[in-house]
N, C-alpha and C positions, 0 to 999 in steps of 0.2 A: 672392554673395561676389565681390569681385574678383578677380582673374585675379593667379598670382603672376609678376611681371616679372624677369626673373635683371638685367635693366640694371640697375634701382634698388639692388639688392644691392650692385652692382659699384659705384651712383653713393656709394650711403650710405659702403659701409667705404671707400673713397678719400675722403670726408672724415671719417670716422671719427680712419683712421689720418694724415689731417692735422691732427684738435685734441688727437691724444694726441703726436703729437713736437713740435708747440708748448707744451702741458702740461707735459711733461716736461722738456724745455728749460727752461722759465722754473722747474722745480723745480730744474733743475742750475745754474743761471746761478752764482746769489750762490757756492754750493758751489765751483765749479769755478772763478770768479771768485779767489774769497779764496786757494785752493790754490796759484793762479798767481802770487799777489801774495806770499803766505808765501814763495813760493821764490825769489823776486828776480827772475823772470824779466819785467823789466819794459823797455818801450822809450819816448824823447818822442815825444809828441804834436804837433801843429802849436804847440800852446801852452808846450811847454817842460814839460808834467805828464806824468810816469811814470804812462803805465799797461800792465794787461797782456796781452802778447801771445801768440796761438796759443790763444785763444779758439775759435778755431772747431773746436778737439776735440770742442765739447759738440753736435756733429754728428753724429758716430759713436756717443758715447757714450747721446746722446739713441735715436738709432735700433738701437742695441743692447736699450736696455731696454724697449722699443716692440714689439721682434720676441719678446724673450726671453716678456713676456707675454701673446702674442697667436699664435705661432706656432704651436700644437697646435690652433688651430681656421682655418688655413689649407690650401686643397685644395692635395694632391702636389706637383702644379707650381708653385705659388706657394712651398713650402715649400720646393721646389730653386732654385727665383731668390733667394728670399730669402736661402739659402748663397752664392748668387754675389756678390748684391751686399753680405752682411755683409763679405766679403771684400775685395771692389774697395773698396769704403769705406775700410775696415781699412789698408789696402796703399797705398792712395795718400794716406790723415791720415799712416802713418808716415813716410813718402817726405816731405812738408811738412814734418811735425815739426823731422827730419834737417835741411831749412834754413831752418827758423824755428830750431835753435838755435846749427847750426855753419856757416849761408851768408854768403858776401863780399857783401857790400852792394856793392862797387867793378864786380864784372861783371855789367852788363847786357846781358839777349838772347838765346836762346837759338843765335846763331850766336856769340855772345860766348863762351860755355859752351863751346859745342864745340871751337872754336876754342881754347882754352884747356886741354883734354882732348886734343888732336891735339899739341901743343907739349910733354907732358908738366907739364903743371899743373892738373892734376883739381878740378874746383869740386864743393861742394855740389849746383848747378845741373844740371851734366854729367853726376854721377852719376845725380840723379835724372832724368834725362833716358830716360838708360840701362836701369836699374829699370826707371822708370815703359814706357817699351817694351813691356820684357819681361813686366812684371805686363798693358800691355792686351794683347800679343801671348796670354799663360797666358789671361786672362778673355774674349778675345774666342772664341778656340778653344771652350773650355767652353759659352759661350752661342749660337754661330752656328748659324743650322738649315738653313741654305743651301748650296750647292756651297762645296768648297774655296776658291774665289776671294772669298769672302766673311769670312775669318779675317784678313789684312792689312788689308782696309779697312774692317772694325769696326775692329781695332788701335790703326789710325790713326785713325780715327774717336775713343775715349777717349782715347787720347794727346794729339793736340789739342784736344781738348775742355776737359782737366786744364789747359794750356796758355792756353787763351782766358781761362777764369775768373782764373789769374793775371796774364793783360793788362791785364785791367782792374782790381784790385787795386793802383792807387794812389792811389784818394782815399778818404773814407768812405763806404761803404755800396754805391759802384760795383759790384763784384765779387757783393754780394748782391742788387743791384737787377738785375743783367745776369743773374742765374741767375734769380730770380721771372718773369721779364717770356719768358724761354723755355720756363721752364716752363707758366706758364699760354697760352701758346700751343699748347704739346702738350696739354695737357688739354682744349681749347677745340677743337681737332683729333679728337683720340680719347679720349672722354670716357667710353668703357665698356671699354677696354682693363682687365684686370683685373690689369696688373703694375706700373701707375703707378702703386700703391697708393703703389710703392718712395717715388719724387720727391716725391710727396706729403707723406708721411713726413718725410724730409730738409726740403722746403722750411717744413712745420710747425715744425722745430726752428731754421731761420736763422729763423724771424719772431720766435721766442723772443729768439733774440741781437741781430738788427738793430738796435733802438733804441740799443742801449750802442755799434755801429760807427756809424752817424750823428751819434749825438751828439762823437764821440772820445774816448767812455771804456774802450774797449778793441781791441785789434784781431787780425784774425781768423787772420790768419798766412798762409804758406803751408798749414798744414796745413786751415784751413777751406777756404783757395780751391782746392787739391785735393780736398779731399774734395766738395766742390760740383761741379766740374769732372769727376768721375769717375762722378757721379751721373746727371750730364745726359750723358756720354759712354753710359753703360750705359743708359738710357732710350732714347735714340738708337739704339743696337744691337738692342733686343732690338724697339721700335715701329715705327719706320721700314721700308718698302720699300724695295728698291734705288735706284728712281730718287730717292725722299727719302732715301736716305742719299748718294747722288751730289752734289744738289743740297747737302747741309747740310756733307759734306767738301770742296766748294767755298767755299764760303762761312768755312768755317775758314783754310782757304788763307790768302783774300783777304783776314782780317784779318789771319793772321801775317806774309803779305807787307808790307802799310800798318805794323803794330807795329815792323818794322824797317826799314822807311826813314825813319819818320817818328813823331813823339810824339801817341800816342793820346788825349791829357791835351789837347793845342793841337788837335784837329782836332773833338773833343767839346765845349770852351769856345768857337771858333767857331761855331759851328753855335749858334743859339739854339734851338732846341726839346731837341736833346740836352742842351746846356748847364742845361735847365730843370728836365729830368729827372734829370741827374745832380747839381743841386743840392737837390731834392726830400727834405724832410726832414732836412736839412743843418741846423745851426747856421749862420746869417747870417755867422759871423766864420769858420767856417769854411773855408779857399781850397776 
């Protein structure tokens, strides 16, 4: 008889639990879909069509129901991740929600935001700035295994994390093409780690929604691109080494720096390989 390999376990349920949050996903879509249209909560398109936004709830909701049926046959520790990141999920779709319903469209930036909060004129933005802090400051503490010094720069590590995925959240499908292409990087990295299950999961259920953001039949709001954003921050945290996590909150940095002196949109459309990639799957009339 062969020999039983614990990797293969680890490889099988990581794609297990990636064809049940796409499954699941594409059983929430139309549902969740229609619920949003019933309530008016619709925005235009490039083309002048209402449609609906904050779509990317079925993120959470999808990887809720994914854990809710699967979690009693998860070992201790995965059963205590899985509380962290039901949470982090949870905590930063609401933080989106909040301005996907009550954000200024008029302040861009995240020094705009603040900037805007120091003056006494609190944005949407500002707040969830604030929040979202505090929730990665609460979730980093919880998951860190490392000396003290390593609770602020997880932190910061899912704070900007949440922050990246909403930089690039301005054309269709960017913001879910920029979270797949890091995550299968991690995977391709460490392919037997037994807590990617998480991302996996998650990225299962954007593959369920993508088609409808590429095409412009709906869009994912803040709340998907946090919730994306908080995912790859918490994978981040809890996979990474110190000097991979040095290296990857550098790298965060150096896009938020380039995002505010300069349009991420004009530096992507130059570049033709980028440019190719972020129109990948695009509708042709789509800018």
């Amino acid at each position: 008889m062969p020999e039983f390999d614990p990797n293969d376990v680890n490889t099988a349920r990581t794609v297990l639990f990636f064809l049940a949050g796409w499954a699941v996903g594409l059983l929430m879509l139309n549902l969740i879909s229609h619920m949003i249209i019933n309530a008016g909560f619709l925005m235009p398109n490039f083309r002048g069509e209402e449609i609906p936004v904050g779509l990317g709830v079925i993120i959470l909701i999808s990887c809720v129901t994914v854990l809710a049926m699967s979690v009693i046959f998860l070992s201790p520790g995965l059963k205590e991740k899985s509380s962290v990141f039901l949470l982090t999920l949870a905590l930063f779709t609401c933080l989106g929600l909040m301005d996907d319903f009550w954000g200024d469209a008029k302040c861009k930036g995240l020094a705009a935001h603040m900037k805007s909060l120091l003056t006494g004129n609190p944005t949407t933005g500002s707040l969830k700035a604030l929040a979202g802090g505090m929730a990665a400051l609460y979730i980093s503490a919880r998951s860190s295994a490392g000396p003290l010094l390593f609770i602020p720069v997880d932190a910061v590590i899912i704070a900007l994390s949440v922050n990246a995925i909403n930089l690039l959240d301005l054309r269709p499908g960017r913001a879910g093409k920029g979270f797949l292409f890091i995550i299968i990087l991690v995977f391709i990295a460490f392919p037997l780690r037994q807590d990617i299950l998480f991302a996996s999961m998650a990225a299962g259920s954007l593959l369920a929604y993508l088609p409808l953001d590429l095409k412009s039949r709906a869009m994912m709001g803040d709340s998907g691109a946090n919730a994306l954003g908080s995912v790859l921050g918490l994978t981040a945290v809890w996979i990474f080494d110190l000097k991979l996590k040095i290296f990857y909150l550098a790298a965060l940095v150096l896009l938020h720096v380039v995002a505010e002196r300069s349009s991420l949109t004009t530096i992507i459309s130059s570049n033709r390989l980028l440019d190719y990639l972020d129109r990948l799957g695009r509708n042709k009339k789509t800018p």
